[in-house]
C-alpha positions in Angstrom: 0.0 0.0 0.0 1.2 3.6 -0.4 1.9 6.1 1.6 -0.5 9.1 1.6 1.2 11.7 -0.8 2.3 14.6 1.6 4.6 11.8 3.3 6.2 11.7 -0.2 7.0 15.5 -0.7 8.0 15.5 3.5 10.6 12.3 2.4 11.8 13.6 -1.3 11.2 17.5 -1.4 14.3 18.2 -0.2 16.1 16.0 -2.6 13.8 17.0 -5.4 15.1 20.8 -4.4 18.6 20.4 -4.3 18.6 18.5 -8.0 16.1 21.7 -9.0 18.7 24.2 -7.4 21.4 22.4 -8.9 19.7 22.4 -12.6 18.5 26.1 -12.6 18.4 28.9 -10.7 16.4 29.5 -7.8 13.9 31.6 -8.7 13.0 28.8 -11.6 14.3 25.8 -9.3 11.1 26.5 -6.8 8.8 26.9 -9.8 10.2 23.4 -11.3 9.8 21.7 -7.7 6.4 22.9 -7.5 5.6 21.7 -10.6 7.5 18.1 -10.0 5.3 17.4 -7.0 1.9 18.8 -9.0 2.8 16.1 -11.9 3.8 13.7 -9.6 0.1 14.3 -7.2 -1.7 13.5 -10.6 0.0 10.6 -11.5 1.0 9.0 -8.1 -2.4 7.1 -8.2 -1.0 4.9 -11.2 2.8 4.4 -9.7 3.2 0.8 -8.8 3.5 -0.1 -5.3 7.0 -1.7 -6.0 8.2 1.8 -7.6 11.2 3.7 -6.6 9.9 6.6 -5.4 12.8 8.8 -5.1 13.8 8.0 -8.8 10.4 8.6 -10.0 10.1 12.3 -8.4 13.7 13.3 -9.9 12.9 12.3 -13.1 9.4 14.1 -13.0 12.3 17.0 -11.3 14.6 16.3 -14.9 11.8 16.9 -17.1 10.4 19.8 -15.5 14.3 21.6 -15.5 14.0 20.2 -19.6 10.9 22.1 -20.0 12.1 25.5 -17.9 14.9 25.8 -19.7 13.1 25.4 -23.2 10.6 28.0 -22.2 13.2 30.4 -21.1 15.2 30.2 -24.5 11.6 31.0 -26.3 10.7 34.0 -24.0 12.4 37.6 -24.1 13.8 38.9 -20.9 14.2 42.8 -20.8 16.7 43.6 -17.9 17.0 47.3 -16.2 19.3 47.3 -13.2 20.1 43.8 -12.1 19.6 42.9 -8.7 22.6 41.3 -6.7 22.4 37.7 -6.2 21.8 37.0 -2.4 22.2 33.7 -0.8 19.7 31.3 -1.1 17.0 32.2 2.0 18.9 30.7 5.6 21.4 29.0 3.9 25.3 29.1 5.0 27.2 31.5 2.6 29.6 29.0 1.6 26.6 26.4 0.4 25.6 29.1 -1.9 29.4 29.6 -3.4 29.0 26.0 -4.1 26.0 25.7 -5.6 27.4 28.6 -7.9 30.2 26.8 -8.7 27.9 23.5 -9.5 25.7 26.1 -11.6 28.5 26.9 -13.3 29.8 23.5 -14.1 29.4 22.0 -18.2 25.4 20.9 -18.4 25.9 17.0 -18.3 28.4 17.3 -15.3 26.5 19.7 -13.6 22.9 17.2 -13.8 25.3 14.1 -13.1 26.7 15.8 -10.1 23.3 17.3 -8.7 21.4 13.8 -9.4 24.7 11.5 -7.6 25.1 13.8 -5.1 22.1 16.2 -4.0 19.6 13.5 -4.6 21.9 10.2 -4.3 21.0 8.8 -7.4 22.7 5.7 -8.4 24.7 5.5 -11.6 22.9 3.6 -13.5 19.5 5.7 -12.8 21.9 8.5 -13.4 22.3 7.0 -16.8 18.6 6.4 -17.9 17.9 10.4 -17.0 20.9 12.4 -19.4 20.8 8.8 -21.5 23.8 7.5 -21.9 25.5 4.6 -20.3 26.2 3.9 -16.4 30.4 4.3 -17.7 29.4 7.6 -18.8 27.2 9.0 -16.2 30.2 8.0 -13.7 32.7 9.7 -15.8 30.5 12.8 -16.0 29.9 12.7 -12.1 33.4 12.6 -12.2 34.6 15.2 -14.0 32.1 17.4 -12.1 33.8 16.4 -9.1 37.5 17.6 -10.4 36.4 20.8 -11.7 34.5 21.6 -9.0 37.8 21.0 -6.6 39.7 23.3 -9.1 37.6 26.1 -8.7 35.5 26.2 -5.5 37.4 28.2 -3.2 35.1 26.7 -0.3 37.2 23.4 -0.2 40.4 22.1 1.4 43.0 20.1 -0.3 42.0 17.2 2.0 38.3 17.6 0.5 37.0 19.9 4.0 35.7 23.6 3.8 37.8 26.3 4.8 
């Protein structure tokens, strides 16, 4: 039997967030989590009971980043004065340098890295979502990893944060 759904964005929302934050930026991260968990509300009746929840809600989270960043390519954005970026609301300065040096990462390495790490993805789920193969998602996860040590200035030689 399933859980009721609120149990399901109390479990996964976080995770879902963090793989949105890491995908887009905030302001259309919250808009492609709210959107995740409205898909997912509509079609949760119909998920088997043997389903891996997690993996179903980041894909849903995959294809709603996909369809943000296609509609933001077709819309025009005028700009006046441009705001300065603030930290994402309560969070430690130094998470936010990170996530802007994950933001900042190649597009493939930057989803392999938010889906391995933020929402602990395996590989070979990593591979079905950018599809390729479970070699390739590793290596991609991978690479994230190294450039993100080269340029995030929030991280130790021995891995720890300054």
């Amino acid at each position: 039997m399933k859980p009721p759904f609120d149990r399901l964005v109390d479990e996964h929302g976080a995770a879902v967030l963090r793989v949105c934050r890491a995908v887009l930026p905030e302001h259309d991260a919250e808009d492609a989590w709210s959107e995740t968990f409205l898909a997912a509300l509509r079609a949760y009746p119909d998920l088997p009971d043997t389903a891996n929840v997690e993996a179903w809600l980041v894909t849903i989270a995959h294809r709603k980043a996909i369809d943000v960043v296609r509609a933001r390519a077709r819309r025009a954005v005028p700009v006046g004065d441009v705001p300065d970026a603030g930290t994402r609301g309560g969070e430690d300065p130094a998470d936010a340098e990170l996530w802007a040096a994950v933001a900042n990462l190649p597009d493939k390495q930057r989803r392999a890295v938010a889906y391995r790490y933020a929402a602990d993805l395996p590989y070979a789920r990593i591979a079905e979502i950018l599809g390729g193969t479970v070699d390739a998602a590793r290596r991609a996860a991978a690479d994230g990893v190294k450039n993100l040590r080269k340029t995030y200035s929030g991280a130790s030689p021995g891995g720890e944060r300054s």
